[in-house]
C-alpha positions in Angstrom: 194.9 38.1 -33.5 193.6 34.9 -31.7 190.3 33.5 -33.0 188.8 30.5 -30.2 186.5 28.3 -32.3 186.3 25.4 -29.9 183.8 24.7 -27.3 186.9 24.1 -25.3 189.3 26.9 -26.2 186.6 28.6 -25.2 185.9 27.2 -21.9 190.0 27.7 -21.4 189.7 31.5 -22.1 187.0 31.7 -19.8 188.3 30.1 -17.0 191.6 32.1 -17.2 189.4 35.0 -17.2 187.7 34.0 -13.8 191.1 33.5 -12.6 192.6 36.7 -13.4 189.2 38.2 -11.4 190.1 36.1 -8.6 193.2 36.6 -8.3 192.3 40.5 -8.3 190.1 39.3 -5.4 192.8 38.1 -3.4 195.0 41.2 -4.1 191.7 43.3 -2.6 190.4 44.6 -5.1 185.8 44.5 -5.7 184.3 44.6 -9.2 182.0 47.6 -9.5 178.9 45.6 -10.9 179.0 43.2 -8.5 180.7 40.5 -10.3 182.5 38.2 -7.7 184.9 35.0 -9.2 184.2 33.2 -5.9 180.8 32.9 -6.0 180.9 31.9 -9.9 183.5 28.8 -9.2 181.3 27.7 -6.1 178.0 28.2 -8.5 179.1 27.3 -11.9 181.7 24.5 -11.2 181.3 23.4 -7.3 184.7 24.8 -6.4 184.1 25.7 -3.0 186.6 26.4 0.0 188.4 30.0 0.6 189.8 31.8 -2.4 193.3 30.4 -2.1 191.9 27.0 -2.0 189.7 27.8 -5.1 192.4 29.1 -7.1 194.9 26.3 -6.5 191.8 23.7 -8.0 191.3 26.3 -10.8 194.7 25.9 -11.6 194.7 22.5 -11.7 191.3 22.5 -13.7 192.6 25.1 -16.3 195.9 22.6 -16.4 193.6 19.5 -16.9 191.8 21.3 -19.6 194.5 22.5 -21.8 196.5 19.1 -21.7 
């Protein structure tokens, strides 16, 4: 078992989270509820651009945050 206690760990988990929604995006693939990983990175952290483009700066954000 993993316990986060960190603001930052996390921040970390979440954005890996958004990633593995967005990369089910890519693959085709619609959340039932509505909930869209594109329009939370252009929202919540002013990634904007198609979703290849979002998820290469994701990367690199979820990089810079865990160094």
């Amino acid at each position: 078992m993993i316990t986060l206690t960190t603001p930052e760990q996390i921040e970390a988990f979440r954005l890996l989270t958004i990633r593995g929604a967005l990369k089910m995006e890519l693959a085709g693939m619609r959340h039932s509820k509505g909930f869209n990983a594109s329009r939370v990175l252009k929202s919540q952290y002013g990634i904007r651009g198609h979703r290849e483009e979002q998820l290469v700066k994701l990367e690199a954000l979820i990089k810079e945050l865990t160094e």
